[in-house]
N, CA, C, O and CB atoms as a CASP TS submission, in Angstrom:
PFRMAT TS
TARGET T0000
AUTHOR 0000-0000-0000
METHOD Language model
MODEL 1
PARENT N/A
ATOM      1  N   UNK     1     -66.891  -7.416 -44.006  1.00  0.00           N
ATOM      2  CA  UNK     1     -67.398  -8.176 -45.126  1.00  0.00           C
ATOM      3  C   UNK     1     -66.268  -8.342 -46.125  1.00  0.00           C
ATOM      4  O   UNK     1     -65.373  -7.497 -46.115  1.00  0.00           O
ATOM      5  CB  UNK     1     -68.630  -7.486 -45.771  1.00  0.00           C
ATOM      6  N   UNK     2     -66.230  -9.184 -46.845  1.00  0.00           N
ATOM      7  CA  UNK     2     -65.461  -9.714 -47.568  1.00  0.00           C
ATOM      8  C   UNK     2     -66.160 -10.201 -48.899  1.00  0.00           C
ATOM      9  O   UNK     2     -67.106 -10.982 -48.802  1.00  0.00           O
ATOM     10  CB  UNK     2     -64.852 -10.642 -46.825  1.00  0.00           C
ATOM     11  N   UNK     3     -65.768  -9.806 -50.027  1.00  0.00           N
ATOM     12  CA  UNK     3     -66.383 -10.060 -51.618  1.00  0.00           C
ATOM     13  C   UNK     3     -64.776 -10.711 -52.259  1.00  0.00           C
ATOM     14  O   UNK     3     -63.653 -10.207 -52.261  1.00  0.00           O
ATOM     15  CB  UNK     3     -67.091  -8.132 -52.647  1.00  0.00           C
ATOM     16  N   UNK     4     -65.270 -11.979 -52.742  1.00  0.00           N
ATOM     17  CA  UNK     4     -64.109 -12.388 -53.502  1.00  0.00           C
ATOM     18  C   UNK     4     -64.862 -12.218 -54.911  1.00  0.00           C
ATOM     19  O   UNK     4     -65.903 -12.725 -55.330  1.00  0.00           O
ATOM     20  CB  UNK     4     -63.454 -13.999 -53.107  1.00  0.00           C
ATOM     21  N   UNK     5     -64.062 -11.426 -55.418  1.00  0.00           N
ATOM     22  CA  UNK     5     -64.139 -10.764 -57.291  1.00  0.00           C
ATOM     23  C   UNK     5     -63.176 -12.136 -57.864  1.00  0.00           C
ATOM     24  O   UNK     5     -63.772 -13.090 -58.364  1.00  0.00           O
ATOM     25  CB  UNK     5     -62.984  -8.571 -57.736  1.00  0.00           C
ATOM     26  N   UNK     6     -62.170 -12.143 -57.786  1.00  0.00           N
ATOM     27  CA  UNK     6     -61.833 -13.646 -58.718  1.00  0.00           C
ATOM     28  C   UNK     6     -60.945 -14.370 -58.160  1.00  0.00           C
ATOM     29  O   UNK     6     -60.269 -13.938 -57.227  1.00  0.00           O
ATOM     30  CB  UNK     6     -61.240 -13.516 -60.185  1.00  0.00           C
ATOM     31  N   UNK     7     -60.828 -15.432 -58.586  1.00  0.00           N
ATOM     32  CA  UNK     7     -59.637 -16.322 -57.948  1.00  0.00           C
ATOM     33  C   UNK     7     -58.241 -15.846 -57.128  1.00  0.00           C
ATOM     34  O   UNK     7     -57.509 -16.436 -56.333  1.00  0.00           O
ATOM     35  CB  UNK     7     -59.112 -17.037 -59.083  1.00  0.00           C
ATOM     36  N   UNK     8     -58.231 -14.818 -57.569  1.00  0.00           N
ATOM     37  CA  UNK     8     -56.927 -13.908 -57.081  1.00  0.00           C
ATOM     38  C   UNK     8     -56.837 -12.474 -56.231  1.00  0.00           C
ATOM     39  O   UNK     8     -55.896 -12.031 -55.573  1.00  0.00           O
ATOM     40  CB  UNK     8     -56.278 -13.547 -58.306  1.00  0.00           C
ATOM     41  N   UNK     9     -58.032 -11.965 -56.461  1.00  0.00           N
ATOM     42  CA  UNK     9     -58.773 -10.543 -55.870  1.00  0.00           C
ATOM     43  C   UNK     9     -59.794 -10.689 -55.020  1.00  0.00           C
ATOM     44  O   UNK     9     -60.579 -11.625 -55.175  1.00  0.00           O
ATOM     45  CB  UNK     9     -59.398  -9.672 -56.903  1.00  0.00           C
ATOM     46  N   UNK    10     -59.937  -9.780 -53.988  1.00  0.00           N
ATOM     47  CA  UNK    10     -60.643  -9.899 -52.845  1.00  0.00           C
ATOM     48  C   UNK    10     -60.881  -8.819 -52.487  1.00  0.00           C
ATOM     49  O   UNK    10     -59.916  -8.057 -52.538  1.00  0.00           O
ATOM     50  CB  UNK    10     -60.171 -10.540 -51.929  1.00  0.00           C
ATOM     51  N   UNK    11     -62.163  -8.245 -51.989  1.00  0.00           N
ATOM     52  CA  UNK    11     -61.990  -6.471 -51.865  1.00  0.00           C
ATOM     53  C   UNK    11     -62.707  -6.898 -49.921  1.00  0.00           C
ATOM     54  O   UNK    11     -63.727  -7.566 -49.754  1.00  0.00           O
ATOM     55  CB  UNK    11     -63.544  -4.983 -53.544  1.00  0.00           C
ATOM     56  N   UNK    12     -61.916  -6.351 -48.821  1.00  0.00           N
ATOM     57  CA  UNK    12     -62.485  -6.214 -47.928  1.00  0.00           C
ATOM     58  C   UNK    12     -63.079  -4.897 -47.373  1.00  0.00           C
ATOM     59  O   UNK    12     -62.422  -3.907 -47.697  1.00  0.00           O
ATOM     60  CB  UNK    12     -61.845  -6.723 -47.331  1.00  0.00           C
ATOM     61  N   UNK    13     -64.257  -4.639 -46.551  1.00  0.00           N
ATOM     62  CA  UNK    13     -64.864  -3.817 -46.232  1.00  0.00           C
ATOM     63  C   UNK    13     -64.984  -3.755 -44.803  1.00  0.00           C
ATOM     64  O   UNK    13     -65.873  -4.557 -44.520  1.00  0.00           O
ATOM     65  CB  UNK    13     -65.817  -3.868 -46.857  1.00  0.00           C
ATOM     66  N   UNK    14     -64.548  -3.216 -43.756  1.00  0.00           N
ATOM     67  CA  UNK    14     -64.879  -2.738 -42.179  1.00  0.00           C
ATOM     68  C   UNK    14     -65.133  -1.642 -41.721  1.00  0.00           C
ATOM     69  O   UNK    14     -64.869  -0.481 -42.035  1.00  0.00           O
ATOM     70  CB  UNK    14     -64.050  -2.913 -41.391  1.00  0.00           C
ATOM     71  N   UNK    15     -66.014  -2.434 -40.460  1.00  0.00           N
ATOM     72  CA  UNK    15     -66.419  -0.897 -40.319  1.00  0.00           C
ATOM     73  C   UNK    15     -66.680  -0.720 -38.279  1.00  0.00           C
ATOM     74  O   UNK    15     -66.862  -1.592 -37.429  1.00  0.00           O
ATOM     75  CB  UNK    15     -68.321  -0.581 -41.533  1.00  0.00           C
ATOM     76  N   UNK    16     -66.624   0.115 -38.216  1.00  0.00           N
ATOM     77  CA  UNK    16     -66.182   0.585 -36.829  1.00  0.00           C
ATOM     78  C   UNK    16     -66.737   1.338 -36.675  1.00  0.00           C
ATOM     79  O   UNK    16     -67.104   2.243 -37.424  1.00  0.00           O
ATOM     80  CB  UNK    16     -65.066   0.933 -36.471  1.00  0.00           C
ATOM     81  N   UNK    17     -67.067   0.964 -34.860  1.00  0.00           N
ATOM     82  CA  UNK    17     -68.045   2.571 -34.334  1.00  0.00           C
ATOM     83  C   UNK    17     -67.549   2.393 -32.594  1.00  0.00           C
ATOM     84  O   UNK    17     -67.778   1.361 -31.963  1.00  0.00           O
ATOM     85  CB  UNK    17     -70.553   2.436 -34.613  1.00  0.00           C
ATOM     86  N   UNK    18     -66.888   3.528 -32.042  1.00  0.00           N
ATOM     87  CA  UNK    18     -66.853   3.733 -30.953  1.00  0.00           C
ATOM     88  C   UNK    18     -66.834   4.955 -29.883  1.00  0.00           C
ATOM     89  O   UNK    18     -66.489   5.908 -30.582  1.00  0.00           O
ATOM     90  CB  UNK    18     -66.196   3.199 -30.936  1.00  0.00           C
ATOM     91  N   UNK    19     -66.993   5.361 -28.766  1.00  0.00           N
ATOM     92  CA  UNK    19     -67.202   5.961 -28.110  1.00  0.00           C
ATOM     93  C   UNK    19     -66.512   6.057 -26.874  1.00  0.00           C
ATOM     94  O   UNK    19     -66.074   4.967 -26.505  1.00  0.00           O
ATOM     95  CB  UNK    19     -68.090   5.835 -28.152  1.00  0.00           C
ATOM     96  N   UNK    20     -66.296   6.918 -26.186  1.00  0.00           N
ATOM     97  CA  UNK    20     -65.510   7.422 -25.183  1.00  0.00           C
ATOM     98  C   UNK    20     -65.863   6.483 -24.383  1.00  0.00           C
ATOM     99  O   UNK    20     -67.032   6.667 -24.043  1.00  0.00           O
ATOM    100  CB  UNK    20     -65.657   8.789 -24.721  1.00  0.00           C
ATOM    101  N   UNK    21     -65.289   5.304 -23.786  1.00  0.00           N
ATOM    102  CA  UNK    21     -65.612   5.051 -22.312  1.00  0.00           C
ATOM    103  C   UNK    21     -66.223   5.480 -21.089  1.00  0.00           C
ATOM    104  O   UNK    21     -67.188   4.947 -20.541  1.00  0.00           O
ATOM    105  CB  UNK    21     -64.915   4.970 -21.965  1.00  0.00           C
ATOM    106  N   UNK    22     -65.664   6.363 -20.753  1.00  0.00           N
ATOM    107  CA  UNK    22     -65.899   7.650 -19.566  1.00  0.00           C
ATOM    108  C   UNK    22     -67.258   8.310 -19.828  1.00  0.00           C
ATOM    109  O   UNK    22     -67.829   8.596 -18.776  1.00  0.00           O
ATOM    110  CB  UNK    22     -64.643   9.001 -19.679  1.00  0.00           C
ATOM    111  N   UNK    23     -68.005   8.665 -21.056  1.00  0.00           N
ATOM    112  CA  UNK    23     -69.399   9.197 -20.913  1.00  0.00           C
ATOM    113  C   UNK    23     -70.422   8.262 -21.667  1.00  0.00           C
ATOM    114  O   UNK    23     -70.517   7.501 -22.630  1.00  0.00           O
ATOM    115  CB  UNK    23     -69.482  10.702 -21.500  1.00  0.00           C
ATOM    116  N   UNK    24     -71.305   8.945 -20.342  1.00  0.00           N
ATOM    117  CA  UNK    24     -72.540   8.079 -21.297  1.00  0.00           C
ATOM    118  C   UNK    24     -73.634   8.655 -21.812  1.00  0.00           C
ATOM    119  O   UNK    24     -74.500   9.036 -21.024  1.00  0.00           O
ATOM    120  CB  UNK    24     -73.231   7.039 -20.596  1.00  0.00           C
ATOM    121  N   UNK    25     -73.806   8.821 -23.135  1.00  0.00           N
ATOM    122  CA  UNK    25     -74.527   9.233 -23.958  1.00  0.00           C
ATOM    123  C   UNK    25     -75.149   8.465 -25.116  1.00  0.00           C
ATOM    124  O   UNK    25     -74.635   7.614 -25.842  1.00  0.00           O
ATOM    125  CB  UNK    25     -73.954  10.070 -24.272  1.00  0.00           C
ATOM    126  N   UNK    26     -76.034   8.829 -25.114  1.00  0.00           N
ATOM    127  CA  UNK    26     -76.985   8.173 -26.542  1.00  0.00           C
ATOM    128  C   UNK    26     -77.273   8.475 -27.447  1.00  0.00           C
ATOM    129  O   UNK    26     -78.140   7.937 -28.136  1.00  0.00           O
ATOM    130  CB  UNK    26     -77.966   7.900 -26.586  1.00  0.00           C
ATOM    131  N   UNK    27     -76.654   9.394 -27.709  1.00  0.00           N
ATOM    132  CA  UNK    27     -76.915  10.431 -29.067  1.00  0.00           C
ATOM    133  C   UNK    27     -76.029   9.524 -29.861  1.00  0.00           C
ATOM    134  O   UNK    27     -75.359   8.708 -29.228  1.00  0.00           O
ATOM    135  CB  UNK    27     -76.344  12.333 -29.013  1.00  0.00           C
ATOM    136  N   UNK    28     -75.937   9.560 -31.197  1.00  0.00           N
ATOM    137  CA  UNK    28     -75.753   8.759 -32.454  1.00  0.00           C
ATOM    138  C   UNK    28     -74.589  10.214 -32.723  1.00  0.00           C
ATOM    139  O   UNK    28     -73.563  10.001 -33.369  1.00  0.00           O
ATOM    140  CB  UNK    28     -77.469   8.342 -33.721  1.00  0.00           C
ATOM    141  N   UNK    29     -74.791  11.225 -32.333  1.00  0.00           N
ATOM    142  CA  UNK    29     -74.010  11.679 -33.197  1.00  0.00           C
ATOM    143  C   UNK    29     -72.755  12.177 -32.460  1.00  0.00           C
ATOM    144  O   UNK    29     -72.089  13.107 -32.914  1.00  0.00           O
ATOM    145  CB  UNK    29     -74.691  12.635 -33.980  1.00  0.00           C
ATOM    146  N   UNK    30     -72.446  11.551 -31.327  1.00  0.00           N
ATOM    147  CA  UNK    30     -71.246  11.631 -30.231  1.00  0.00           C
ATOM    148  C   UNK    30     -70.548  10.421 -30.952  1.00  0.00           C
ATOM    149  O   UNK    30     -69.401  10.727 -31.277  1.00  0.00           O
ATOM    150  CB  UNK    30     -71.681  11.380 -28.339  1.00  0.00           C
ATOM    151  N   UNK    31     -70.844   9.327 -31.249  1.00  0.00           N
ATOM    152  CA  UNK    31     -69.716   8.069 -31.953  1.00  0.00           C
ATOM    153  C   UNK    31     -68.866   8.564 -33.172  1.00  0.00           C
ATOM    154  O   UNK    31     -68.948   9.384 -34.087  1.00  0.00           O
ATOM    155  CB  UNK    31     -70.630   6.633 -32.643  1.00  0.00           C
ATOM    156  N   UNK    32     -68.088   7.708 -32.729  1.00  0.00           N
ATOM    157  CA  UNK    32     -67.020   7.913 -34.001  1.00  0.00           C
ATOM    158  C   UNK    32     -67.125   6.612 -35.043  1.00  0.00           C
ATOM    159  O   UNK    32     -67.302   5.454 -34.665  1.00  0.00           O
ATOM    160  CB  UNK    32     -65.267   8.007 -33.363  1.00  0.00           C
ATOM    161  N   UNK    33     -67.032   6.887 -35.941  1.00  0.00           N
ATOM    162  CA  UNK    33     -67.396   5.934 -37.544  1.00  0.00           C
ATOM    163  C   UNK    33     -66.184   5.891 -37.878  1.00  0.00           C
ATOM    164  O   UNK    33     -65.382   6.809 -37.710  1.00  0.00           O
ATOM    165  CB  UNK    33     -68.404   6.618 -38.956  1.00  0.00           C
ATOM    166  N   UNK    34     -65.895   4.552 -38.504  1.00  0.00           N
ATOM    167  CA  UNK    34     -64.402   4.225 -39.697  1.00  0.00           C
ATOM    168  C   UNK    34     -65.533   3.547 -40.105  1.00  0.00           C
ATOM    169  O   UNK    34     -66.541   3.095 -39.562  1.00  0.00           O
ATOM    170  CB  UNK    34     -62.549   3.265 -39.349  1.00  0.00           C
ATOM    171  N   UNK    35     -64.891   3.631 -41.668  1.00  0.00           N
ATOM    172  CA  UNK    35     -65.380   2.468 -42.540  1.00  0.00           C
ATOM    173  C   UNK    35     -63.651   2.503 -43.593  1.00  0.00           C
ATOM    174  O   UNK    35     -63.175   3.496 -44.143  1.00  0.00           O
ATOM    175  CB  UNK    35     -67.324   2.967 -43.628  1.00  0.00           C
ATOM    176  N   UNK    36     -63.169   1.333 -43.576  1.00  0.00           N
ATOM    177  CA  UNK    36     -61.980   1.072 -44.570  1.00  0.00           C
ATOM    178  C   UNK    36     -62.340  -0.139 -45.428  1.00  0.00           C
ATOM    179  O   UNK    36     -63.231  -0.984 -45.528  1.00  0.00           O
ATOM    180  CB  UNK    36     -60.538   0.776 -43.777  1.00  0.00           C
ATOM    181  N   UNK    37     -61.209   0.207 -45.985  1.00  0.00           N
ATOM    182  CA  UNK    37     -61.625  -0.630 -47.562  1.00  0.00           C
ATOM    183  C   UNK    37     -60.651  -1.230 -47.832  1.00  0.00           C
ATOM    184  O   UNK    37     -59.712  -0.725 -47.217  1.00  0.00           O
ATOM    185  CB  UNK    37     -61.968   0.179 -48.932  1.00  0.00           C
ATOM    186  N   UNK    38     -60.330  -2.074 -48.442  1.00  0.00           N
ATOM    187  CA  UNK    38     -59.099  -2.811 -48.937  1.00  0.00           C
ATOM    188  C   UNK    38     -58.908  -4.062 -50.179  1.00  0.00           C
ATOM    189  O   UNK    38     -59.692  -5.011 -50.195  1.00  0.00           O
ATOM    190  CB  UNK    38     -58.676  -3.389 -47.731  1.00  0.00           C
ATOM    191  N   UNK    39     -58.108  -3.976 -50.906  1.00  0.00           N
ATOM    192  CA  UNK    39     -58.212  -4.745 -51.916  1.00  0.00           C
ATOM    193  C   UNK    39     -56.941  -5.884 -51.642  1.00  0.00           C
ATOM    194  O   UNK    39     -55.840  -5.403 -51.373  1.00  0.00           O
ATOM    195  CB  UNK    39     -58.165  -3.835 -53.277  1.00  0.00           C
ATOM    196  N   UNK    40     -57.063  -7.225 -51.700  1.00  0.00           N
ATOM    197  CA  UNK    40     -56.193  -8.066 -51.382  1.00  0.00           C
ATOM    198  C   UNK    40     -56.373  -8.916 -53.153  1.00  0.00           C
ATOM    199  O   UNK    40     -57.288  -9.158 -53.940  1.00  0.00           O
ATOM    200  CB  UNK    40     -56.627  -8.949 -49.724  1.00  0.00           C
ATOM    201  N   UNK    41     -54.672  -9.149 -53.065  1.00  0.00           N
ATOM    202  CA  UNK    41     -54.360  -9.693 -54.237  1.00  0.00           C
ATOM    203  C   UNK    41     -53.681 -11.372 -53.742  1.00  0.00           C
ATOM    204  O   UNK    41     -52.943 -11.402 -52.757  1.00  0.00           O
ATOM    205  CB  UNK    41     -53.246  -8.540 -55.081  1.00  0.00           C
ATOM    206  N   UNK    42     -53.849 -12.069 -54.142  1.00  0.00           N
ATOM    207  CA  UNK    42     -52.783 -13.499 -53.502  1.00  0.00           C
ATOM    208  C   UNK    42     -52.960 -14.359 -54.952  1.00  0.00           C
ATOM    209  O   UNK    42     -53.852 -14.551 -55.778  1.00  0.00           O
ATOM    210  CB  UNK    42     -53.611 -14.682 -51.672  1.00  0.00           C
ATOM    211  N   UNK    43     -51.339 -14.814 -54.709  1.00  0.00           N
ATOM    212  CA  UNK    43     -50.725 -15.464 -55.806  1.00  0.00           C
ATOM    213  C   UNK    43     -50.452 -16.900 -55.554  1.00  0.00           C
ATOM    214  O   UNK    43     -49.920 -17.590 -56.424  1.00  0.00           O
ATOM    215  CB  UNK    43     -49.509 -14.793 -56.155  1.00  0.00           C
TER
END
């Protein structure tokens, strides 16, 4: 997701979820989570 704050600022938000290839499981709490953040400036 992406929020443009002003003509010049931009804050991005991602987010990620993955799991081992090789097993298969369904439990929620075997995945791995990123969430990053980022602030973009352009002139």
């Amino acid at each position: 997701m992406s929020f443009k704050l002003l003509s010049w600022l931009a804050m991005d938000v991602r987010y990620y979820m993955q799991h081992d290839r090789n097993q298969l499981t369904f439990y929620l709490l075997y995945y791995m989570y990123y969430i990053t953040m980022g602030v973009n400036f352009t002139i």
